[in-house]
Every structure is written in C-alpha cells, then in structure tokens.
N, C-alpha and C positions, 0 to 999 in steps of 0.2 A: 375473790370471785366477783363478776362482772356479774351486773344485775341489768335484765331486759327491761323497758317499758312495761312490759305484763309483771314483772317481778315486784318492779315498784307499786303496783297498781295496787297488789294483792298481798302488801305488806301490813302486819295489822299490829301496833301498838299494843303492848299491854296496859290498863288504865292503872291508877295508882290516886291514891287519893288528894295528893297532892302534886299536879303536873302541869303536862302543857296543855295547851289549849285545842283539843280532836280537831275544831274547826279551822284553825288555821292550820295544825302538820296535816293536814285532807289539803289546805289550799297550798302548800307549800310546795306538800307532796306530785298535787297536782301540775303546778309550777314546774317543779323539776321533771315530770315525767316528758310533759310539752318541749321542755326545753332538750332533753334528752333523747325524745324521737325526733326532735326535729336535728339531734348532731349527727344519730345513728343515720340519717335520711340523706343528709349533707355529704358526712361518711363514705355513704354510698354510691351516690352520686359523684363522690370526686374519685373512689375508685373506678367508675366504671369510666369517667373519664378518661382517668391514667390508662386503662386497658385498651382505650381507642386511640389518645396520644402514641402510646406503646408499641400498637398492630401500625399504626400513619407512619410510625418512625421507623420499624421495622421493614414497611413494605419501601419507604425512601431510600431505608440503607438499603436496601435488594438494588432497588435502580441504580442509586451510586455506585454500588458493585459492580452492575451490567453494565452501565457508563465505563466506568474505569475500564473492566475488561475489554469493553468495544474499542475504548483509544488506546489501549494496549497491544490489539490486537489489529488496529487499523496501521498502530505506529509501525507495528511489525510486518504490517501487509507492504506498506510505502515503501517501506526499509530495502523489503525485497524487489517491490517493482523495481526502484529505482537501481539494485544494483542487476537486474536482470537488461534491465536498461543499458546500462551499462555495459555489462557484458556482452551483449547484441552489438551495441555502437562499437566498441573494437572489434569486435567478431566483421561487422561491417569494412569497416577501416580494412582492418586485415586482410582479408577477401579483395577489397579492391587493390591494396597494394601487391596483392599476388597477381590478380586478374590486370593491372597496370605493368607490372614486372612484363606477365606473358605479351604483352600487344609491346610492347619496348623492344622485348628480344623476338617475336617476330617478326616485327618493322625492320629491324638490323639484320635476322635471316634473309628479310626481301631484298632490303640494299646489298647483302653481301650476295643474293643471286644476281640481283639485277645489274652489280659490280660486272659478275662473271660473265653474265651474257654478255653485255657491252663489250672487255674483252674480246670473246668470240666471234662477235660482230666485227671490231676492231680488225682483230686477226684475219678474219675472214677477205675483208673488205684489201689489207695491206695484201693478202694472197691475190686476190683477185684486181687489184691492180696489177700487181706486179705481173699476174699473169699477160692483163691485159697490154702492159708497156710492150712485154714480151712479144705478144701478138703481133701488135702494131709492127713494131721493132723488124719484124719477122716477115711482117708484109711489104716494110718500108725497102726491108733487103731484096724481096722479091723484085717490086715494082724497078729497082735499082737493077739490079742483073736484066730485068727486062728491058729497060731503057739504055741500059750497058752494051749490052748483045745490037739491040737495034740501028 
C-alpha cells in the first residue's frame, strides 16, 4: 500500500518504554513527508508534461500524415497532368498530321485539276488553231481563185 502525505502525517507511533526518539521520527517523518510531496508534485508535473509532449507529437504526427497524403496526392495529381499532357500533345501531333495529310491531298487534287484544265486549254487552243490555219488556208484559196479568175 502506497502511503499519501496526509498518511504519513497522521501516522502515530506506539510509545514503548525503551525506543526511539518521538522528536526526531516527527523530524524525520517530517523530512520524508517534504521530500515525498515534493516527488508526488515532480510526479505530476512530469506527467502532465508527457500529456502535452504526447497531444505536440500527436498533433505533428496528423500534419505529417497531411504532408505525406498532400505529396501523395500532388505526386498523383503531376502523374496525371503530365500524362494528360501528353495525351493532348499526340492528340495534337495527330490532328495536325491528319489536317497536313488533307491540305497535301488537296493541293494534288488542285494540280491534278489544274493539270486537266491546262489540257483543255491546250486542246482547245491546238483546235482552235487548226481551225484557224484552216480559215486562213481557206481565205488564202479564195483570194487565189480570185486573183486566178482575174
């Protein structure tokens, strides 16, 4: 059994005819009671300390936890940007090699009209000589018969 300050206080010797000395177990007693609320005080004092170290280290480990989960969940944020990033920049790429494809094969459509007209024009122009050699040819025999006849 653990004995309080008040316990020791209120501890009372039996006398005996032959013993110690009341005056000194009173200063002894006294002694030890001093020394004894002063451990229970200490005691005290150093648990309530540890209860505040304890709540300190407890609320630090929270933030550490929050820490961690925030670079956890930043790394994982990044992770994504970066491959949405990604994703976008071929999506990009892609798109312009499509939209470069279409302006290629309709540049070649153009040439391959612009071929055909030329052509046409060609043809046209070889007809339209020929018509016109014709013509000539045709006036030249006139003027001839008329200067023939004359």
């Amino acid at each position: 059994m653990n004995y309080t300050p008040e316990d020791l206080q209120n501890i009372v010797f039996k006398k005996r005819f032959i013993g110690y000395s009341e005056d000194m177990v009173n200063e002894v007693l006294d002694k030890v009671i001093e020394d004894y609320t002063a451990c229970l005080r200490e005691n005290l004092e150093y648990r309530n300390k540890i209860m505040e170290l304890n709540e300190a280290l407890n609320h630090y480990k929270s933030i550490e936890n929050s820490l961690k989960n925030s670079l956890v969940l930043a790394q994982k944020t990044s992770e994504e940007v970066k491959r949405n990033a990604y994703e976008k920049a071929e999506n990009i790429i892609k798109e312009a090699e499509i939209k470069a494809q279409q302006i290629i094969n309709a540049a070649h459509e153009e040439v391959m009209k612009l071929k055909r007209e030329y052509e046409a024009v060609r043809n046209r122009l070889i007809v339209f000589r020929s018509k016109s050699e014709n013509l000539i040819n045709a006036q030249l025999d006139i003027i001839r018969q008329i200067t023939d006849e004359a």
